[in-house]
Every structure is written in C-alpha cells, then in structure tokens.
SEMARDREN-815672 format. One record per residue: residue number from 0; x, z, y negated of N, C-alpha, C, O in turn. Coordinates in Angstrom, 2 decimals. Layout:
// residues N
<NUM; <X; Z; Y>; <X; Z; Y>; <X; Z; Y>; <X; Z; Y>>;
...
//
This chain:
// residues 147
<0; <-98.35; 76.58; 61.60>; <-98.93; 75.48; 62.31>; <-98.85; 74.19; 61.48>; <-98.80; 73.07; 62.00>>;
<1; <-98.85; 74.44; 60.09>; <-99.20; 73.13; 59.14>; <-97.61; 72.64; 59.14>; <-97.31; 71.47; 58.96>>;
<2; <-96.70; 73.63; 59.35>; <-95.37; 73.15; 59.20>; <-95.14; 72.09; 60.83>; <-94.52; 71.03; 60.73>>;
<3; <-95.56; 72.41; 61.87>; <-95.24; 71.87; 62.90>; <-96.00; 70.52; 62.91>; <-95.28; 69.65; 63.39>>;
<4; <-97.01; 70.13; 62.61>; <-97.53; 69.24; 62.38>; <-97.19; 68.09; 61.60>; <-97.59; 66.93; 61.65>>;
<5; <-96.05; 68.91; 60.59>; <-95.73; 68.21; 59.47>; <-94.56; 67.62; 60.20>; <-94.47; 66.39; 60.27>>;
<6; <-93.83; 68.25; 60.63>; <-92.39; 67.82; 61.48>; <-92.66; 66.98; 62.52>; <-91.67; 66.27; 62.68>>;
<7; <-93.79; 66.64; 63.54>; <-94.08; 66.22; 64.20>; <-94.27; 64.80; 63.34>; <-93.65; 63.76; 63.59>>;
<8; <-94.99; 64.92; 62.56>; <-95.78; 63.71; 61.82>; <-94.35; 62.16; 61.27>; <-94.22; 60.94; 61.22>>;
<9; <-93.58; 63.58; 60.96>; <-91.91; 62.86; 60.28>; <-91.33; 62.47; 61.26>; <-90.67; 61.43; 61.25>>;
<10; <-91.49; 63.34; 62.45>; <-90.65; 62.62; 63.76>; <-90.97; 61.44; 64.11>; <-90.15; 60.59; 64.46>>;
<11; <-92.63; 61.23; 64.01>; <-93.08; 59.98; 64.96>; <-92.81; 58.84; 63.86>; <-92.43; 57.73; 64.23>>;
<12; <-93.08; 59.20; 62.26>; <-92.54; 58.18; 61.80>; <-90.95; 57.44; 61.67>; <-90.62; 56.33; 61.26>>;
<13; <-90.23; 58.44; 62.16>; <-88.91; 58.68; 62.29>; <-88.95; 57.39; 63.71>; <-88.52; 56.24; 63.63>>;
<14; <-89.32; 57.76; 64.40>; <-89.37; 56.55; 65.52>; <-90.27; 55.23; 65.36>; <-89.99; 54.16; 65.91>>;
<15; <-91.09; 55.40; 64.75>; <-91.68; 54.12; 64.68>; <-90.82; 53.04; 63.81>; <-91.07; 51.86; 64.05>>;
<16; <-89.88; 53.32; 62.85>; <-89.55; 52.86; 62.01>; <-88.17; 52.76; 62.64>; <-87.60; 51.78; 62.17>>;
<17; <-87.49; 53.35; 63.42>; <-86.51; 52.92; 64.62>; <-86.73; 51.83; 65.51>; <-85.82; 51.05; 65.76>>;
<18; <-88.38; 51.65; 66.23>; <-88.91; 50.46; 66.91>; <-89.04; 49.45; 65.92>; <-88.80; 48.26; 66.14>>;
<19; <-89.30; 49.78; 65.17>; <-89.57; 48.23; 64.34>; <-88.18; 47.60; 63.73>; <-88.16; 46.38; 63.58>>;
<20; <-87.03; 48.34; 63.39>; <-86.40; 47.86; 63.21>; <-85.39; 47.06; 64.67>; <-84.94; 45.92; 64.66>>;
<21; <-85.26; 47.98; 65.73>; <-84.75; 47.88; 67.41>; <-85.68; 46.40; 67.51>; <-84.97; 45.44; 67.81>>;
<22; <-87.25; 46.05; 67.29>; <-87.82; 44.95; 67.67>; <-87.49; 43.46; 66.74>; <-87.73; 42.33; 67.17>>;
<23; <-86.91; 43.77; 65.42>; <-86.35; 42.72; 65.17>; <-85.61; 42.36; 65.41>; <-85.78; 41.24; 65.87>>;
<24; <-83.79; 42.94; 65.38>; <-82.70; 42.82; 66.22>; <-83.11; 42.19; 67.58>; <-82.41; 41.25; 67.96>>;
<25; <-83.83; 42.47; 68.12>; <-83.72; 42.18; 70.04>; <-83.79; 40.98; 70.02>; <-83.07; 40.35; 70.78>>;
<26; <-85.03; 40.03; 68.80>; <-85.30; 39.14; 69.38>; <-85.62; 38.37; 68.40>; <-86.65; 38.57; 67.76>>;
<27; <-84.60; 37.12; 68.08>; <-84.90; 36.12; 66.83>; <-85.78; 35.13; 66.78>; <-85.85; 34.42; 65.78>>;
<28; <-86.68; 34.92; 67.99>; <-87.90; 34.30; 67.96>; <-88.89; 34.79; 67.79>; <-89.99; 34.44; 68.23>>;
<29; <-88.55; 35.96; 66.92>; <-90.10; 36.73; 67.01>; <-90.38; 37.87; 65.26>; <-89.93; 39.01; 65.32>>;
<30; <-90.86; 37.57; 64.35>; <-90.91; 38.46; 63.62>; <-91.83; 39.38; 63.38>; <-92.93; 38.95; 63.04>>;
<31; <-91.66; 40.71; 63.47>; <-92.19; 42.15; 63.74>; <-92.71; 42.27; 62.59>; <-91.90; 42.02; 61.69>>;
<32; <-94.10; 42.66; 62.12>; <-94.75; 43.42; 60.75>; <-95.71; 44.00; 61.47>; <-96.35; 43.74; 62.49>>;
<33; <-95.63; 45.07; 60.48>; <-96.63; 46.21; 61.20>; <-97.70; 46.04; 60.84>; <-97.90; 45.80; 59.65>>;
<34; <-98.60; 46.09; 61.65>; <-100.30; 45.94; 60.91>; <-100.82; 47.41; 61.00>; <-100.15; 48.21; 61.66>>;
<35; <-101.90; 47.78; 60.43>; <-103.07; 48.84; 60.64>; <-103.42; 49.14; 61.87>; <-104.63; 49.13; 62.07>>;
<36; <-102.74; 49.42; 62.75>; <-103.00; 49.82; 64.10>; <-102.21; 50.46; 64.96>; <-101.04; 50.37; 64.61>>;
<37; <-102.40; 51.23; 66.20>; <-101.27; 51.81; 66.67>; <-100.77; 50.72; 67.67>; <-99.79; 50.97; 68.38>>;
<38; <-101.43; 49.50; 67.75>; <-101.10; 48.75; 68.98>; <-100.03; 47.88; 68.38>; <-100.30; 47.14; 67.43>>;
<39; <-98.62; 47.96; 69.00>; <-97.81; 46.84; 68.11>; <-97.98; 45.28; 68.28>; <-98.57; 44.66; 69.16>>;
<40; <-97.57; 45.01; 67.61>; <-97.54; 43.10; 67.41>; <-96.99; 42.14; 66.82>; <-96.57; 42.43; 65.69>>;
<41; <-96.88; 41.44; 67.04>; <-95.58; 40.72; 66.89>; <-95.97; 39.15; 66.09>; <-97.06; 38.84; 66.58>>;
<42; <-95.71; 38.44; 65.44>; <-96.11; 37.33; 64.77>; <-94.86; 36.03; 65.32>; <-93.72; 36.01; 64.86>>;
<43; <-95.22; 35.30; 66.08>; <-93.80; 34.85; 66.83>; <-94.15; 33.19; 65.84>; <-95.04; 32.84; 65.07>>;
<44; <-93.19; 32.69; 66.25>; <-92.42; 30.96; 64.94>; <-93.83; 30.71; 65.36>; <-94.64; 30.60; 64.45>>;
<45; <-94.30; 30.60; 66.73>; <-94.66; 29.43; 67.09>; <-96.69; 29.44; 66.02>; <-97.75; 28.98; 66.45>>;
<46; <-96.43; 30.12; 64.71>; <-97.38; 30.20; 64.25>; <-98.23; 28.95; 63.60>; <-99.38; 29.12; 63.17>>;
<47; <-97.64; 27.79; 63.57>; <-98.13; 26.10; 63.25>; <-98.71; 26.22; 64.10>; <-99.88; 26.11; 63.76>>;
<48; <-98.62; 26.43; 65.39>; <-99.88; 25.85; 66.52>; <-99.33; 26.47; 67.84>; <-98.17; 26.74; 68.15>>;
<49; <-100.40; 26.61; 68.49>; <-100.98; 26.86; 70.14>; <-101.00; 25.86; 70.62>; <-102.06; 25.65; 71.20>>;
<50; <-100.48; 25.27; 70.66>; <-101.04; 23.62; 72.03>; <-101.79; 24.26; 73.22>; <-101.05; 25.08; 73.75>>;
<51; <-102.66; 24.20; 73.66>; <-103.49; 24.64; 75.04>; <-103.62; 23.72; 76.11>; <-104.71; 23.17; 75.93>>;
<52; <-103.20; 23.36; 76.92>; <-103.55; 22.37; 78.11>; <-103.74; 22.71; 79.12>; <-102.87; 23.03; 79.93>>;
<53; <-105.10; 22.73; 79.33>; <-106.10; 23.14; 81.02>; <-105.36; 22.78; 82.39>; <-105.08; 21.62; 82.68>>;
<54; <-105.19; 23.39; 82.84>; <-104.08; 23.27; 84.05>; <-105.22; 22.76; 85.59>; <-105.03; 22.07; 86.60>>;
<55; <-106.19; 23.41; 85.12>; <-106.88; 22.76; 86.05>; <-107.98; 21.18; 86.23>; <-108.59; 20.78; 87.23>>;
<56; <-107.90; 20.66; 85.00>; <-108.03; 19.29; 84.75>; <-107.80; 18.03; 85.80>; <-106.80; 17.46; 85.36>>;
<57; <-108.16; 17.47; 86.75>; <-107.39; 16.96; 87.37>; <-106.33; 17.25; 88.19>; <-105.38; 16.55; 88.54>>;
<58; <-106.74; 18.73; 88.51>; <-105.70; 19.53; 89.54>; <-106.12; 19.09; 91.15>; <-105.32; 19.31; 92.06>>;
<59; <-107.06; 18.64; 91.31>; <-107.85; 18.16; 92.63>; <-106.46; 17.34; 93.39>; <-105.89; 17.50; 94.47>>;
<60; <-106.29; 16.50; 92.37>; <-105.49; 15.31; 93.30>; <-104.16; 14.73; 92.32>; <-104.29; 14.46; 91.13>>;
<61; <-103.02; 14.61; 92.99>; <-102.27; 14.40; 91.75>; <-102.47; 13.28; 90.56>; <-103.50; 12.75; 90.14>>;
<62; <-101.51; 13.18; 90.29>; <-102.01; 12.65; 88.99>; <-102.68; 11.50; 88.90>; <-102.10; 10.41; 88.86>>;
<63; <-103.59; 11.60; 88.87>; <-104.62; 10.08; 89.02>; <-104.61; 9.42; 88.01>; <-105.06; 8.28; 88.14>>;
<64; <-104.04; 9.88; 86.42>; <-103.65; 8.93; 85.20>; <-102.54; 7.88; 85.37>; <-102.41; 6.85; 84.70>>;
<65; <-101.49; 8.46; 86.70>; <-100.39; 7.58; 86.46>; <-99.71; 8.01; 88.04>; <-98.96; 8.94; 88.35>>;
<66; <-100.34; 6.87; 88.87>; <-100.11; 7.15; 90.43>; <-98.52; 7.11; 90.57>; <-98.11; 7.82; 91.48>>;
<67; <-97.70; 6.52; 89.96>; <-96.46; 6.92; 90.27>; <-95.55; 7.95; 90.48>; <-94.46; 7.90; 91.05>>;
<68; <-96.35; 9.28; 89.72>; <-95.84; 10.53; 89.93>; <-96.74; 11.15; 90.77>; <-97.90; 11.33; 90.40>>;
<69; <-96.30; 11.55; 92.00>; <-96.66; 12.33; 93.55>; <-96.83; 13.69; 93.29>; <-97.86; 14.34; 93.49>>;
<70; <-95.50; 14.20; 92.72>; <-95.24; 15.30; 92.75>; <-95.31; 16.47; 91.64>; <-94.74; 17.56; 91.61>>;
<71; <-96.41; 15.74; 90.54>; <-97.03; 16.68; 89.72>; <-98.16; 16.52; 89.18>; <-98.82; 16.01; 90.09>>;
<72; <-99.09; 16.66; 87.95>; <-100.45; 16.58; 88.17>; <-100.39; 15.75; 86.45>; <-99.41; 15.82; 85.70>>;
<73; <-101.54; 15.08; 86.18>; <-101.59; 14.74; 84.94>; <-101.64; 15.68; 83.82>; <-101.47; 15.20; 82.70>>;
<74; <-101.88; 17.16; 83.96>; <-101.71; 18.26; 83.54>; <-100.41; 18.56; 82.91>; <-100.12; 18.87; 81.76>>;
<75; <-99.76; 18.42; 83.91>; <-98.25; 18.47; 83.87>; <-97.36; 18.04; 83.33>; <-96.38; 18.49; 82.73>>;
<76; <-97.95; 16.63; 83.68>; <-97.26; 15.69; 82.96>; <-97.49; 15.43; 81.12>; <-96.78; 14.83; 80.32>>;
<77; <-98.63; 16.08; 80.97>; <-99.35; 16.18; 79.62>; <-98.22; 16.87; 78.93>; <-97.43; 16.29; 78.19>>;
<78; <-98.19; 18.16; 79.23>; <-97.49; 19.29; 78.68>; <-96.18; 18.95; 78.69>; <-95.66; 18.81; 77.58>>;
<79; <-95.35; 18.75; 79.90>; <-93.87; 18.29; 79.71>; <-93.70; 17.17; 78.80>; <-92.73; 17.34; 78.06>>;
<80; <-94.23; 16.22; 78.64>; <-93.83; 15.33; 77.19>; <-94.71; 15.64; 76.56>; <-95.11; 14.71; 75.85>>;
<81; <-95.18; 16.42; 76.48>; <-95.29; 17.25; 74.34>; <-94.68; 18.00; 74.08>; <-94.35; 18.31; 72.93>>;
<82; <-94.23; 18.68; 75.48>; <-92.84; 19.66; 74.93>; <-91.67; 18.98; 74.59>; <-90.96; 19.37; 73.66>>;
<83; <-91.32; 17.63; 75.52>; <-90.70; 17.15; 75.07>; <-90.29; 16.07; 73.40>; <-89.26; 15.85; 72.76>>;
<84; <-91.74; 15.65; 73.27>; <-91.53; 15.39; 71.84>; <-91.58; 16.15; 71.12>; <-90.92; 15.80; 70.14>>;
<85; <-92.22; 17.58; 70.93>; <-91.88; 18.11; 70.02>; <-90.39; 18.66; 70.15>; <-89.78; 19.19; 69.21>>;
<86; <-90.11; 18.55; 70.84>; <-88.57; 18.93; 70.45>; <-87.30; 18.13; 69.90>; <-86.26; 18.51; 69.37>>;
<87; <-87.93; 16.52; 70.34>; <-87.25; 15.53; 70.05>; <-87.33; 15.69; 68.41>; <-86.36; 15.64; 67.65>>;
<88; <-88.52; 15.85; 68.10>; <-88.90; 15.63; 66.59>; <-88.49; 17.38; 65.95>; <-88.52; 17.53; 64.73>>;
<89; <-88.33; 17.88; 66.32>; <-87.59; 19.29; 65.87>; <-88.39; 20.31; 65.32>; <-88.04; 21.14; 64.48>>;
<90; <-89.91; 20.14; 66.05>; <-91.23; 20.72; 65.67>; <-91.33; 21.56; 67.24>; <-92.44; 21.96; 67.60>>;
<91; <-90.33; 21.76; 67.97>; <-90.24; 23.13; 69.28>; <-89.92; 24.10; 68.58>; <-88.97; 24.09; 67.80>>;
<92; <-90.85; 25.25; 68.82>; <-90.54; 26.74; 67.96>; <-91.56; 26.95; 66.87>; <-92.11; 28.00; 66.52>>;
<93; <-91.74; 25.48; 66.34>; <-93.44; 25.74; 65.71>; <-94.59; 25.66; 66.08>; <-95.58; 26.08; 65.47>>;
<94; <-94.55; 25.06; 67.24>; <-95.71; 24.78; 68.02>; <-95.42; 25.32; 69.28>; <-94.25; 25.43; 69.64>>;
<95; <-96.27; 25.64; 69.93>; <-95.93; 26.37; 71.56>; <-96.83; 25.23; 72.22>; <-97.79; 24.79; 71.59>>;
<96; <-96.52; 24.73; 73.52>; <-97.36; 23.89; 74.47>; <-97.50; 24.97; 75.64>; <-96.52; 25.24; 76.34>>;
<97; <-98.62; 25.54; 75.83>; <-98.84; 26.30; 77.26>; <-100.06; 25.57; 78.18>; <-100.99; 24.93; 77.70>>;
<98; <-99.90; 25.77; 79.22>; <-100.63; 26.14; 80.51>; <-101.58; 26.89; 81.09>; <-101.33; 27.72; 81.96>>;
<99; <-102.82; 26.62; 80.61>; <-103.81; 27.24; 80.42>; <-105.19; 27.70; 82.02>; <-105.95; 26.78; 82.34>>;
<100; <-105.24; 28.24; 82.34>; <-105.96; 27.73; 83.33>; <-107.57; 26.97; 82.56>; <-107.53; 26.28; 81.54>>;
<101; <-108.76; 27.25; 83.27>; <-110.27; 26.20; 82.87>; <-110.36; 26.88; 81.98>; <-110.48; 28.11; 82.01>>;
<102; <-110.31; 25.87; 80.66>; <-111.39; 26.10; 79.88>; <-113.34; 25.84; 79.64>; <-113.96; 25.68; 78.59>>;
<103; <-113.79; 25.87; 80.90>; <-114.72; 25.63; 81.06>; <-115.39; 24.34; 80.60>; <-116.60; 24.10; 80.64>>;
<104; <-114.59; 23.68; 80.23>; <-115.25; 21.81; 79.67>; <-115.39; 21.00; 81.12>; <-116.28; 20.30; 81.60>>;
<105; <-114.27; 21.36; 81.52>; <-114.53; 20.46; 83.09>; <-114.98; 18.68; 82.94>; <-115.98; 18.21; 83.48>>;
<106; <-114.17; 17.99; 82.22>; <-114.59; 16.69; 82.18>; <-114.02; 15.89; 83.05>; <-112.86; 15.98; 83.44>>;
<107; <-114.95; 14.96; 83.42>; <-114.95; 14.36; 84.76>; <-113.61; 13.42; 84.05>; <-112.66; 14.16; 84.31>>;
<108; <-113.31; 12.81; 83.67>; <-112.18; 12.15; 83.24>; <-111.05; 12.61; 82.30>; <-111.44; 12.02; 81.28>>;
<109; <-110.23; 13.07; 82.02>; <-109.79; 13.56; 81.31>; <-109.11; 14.92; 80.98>; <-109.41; 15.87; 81.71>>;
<110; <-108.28; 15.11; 80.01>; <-107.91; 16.83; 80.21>; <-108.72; 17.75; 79.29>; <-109.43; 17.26; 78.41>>;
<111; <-108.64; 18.96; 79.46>; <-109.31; 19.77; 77.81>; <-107.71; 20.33; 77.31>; <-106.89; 21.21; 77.59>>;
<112; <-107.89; 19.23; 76.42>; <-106.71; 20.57; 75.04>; <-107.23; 21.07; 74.09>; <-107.96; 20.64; 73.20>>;
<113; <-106.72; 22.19; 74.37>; <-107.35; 22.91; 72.64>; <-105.97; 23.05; 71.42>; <-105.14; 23.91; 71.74>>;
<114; <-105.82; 22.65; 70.73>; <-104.67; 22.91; 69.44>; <-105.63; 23.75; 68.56>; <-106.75; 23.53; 68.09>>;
<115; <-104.67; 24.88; 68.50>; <-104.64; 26.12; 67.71>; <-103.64; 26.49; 66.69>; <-102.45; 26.77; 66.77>>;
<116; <-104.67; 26.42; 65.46>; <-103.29; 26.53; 64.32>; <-104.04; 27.76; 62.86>; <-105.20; 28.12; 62.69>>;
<117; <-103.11; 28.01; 62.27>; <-103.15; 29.29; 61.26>; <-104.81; 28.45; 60.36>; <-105.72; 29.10; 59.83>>;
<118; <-104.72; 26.97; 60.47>; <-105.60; 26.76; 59.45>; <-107.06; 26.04; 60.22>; <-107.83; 25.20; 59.76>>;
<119; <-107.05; 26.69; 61.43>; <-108.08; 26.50; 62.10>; <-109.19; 27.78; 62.33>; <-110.28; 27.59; 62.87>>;
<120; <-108.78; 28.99; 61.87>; <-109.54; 30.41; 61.83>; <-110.19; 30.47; 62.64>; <-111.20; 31.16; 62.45>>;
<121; <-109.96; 29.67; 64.27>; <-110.47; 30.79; 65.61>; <-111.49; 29.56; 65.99>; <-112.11; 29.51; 67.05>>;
<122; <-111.59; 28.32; 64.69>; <-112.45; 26.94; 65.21>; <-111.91; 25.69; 65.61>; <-111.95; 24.71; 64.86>>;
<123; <-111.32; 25.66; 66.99>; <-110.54; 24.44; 67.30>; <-111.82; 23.77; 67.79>; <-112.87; 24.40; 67.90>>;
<124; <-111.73; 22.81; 67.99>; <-112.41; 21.63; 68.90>; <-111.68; 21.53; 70.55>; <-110.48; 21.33; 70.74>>;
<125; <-112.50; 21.68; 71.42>; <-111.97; 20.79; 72.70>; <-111.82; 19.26; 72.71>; <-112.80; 18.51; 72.70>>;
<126; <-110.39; 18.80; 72.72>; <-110.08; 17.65; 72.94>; <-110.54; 17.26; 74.61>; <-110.64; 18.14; 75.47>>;
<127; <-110.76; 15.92; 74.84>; <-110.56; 15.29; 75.68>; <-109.53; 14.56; 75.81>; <-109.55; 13.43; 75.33>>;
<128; <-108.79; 14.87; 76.23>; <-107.72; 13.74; 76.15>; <-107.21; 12.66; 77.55>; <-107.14; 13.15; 78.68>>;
<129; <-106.84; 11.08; 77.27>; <-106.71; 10.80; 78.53>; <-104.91; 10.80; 78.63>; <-104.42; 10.19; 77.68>>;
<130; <-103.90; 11.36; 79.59>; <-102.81; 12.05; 79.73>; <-101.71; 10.87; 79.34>; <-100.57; 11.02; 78.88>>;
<131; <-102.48; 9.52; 79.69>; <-101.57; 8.62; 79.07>; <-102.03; 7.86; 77.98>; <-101.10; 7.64; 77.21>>;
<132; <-103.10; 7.38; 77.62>; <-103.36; 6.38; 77.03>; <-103.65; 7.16; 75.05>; <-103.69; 6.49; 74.01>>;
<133; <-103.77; 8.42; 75.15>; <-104.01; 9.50; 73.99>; <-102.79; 10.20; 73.91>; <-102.80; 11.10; 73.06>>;
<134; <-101.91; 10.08; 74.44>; <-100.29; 10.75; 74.08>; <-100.25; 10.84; 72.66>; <-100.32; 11.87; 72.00>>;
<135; <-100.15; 9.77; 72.30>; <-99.61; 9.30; 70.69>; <-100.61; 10.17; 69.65>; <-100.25; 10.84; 68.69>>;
<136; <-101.80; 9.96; 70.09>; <-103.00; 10.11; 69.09>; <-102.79; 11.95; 69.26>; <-102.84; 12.68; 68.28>>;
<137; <-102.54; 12.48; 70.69>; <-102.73; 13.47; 70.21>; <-102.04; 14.39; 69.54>; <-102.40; 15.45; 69.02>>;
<138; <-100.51; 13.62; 69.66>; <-99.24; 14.16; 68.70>; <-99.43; 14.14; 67.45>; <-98.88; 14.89; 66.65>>;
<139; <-99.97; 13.55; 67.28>; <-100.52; 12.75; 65.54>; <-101.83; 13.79; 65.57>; <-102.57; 13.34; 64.69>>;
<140; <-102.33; 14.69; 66.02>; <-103.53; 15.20; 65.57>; <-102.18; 16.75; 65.23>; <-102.02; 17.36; 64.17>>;
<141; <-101.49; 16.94; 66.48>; <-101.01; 18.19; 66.45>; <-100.00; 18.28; 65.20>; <-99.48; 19.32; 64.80>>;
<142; <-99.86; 17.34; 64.80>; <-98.38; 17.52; 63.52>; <-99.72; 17.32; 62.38>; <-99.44; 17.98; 61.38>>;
<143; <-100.54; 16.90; 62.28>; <-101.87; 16.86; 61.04>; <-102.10; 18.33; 61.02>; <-101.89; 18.96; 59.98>>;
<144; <-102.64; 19.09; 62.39>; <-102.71; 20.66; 62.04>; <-101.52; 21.84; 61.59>; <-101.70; 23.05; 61.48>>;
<145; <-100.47; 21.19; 61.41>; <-99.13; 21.72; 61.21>; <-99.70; 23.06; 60.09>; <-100.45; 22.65; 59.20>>;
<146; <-99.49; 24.10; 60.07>; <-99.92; 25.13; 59.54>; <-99.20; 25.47; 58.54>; <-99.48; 26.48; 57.88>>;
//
C-alpha cells in the first residue's frame, strides 16, 4: 500500500511540474510560480497597477463630461484614453485599465477609480475623478504608484 501511494504521489508531481512548465510556454503575458496551495495562479506583467474604473458612474445618461460623444459614456471614455496613454508612453502591460462595475462610492459628479499597485498592500483610496478635467492628474498619480 505504502508503495502505491508512493507512485501515485511521483505521478501527480510528475504532472504538476508538466502544468507549470505547459503554463509558461502557452502564454508570454503571464508568469507562472507556484505558491503553497493546490489552487494555481498566475502573477501576470500587469503587476505595477490595476487601474479600476466604475462602469457605472454616470452610466444614467451619456456622457455628460463631454456632450459631444453620444455614443459612449464618460466611463468609457475614461478608460479608452488611459489605455490609450499608457500605451503611447509604453507603460501598457504594466498597468491594466479595467471596467469595473459599482464600487459603491456613487458620487453624484464624477467617476470612482481605484489604482491598485504592489506598493499599496490592499489600501488604495477611491479617487473621484472628473473624466475630463483630471485626465492629466490622474495619469500622474498612476505612473507615481508605478510598483
């Protein structure tokens, strides 16, 4: 019995150590280390920062920061040019910009971002931000948390 156990034990490490190597190969945006657990996980670039932007902010009515765009929300428009500068500036892949639904701030003017970074340990601040007039300031906060 102690022998089957033992073979079993070599097998599964025999495969785990097949997945981990199969999970680096697959995918070069993403580097694989194993932690203390059976649940796998993955440590991906975008470890400088989380950009967070509340999708429901000003989802009521379109974009009421900048009536010229009909056809998307100040939300939207938030996130697509920070994705877009960070990429201009060559900081896409260190930072992720996502789409968040409520973060429960709900401010009557304004969006909630949260920026999330390695040297923030789980304590961001909710930004307010206004979608046009805080662009700049808040690029300049997100390259300050650069991790």
């Amino acid at each position: 019995m102690k022998k089957l156990i033992q073979r079993i034990k070599a097998l599964l490490q025999r495969i785990l150590k097949r997945f981990a190597s199969n999970s680096q190969q697959t995918s070069p945006l993403i580097n694989f280390r194993r932690l203390d657990t059976s649940i796998p996980s993955v440590f991906p670039r975008w470890e400088s920062g989380l950009v967070l932007v509340c999708s429901q902010c000003a989802n009521e009515q379109p974009n009421s920061f900048h009536p010229t765009s009909r056809s998307s929300t100040a939300c939207e428009d938030l996130e697509n040019w920070l994705k877009s500068r960070l990429k201009f500036e060559g900081l896409w892949g260190e930072f992720r910009v996502v789409s968040t639904s409520c973060l429960g701030v709900c401010p009557q003017m304004g969006i909630t971002v949260v920026v999330v970074s390695n040297g923030s340990h789980g304590n961001s601040p909710c930004l307010i931000v206004n979608p046009q007039n805080d662009r700049e300031l808040l690029y300049s906060y997100i390259k300050q948390n650069k991790g």
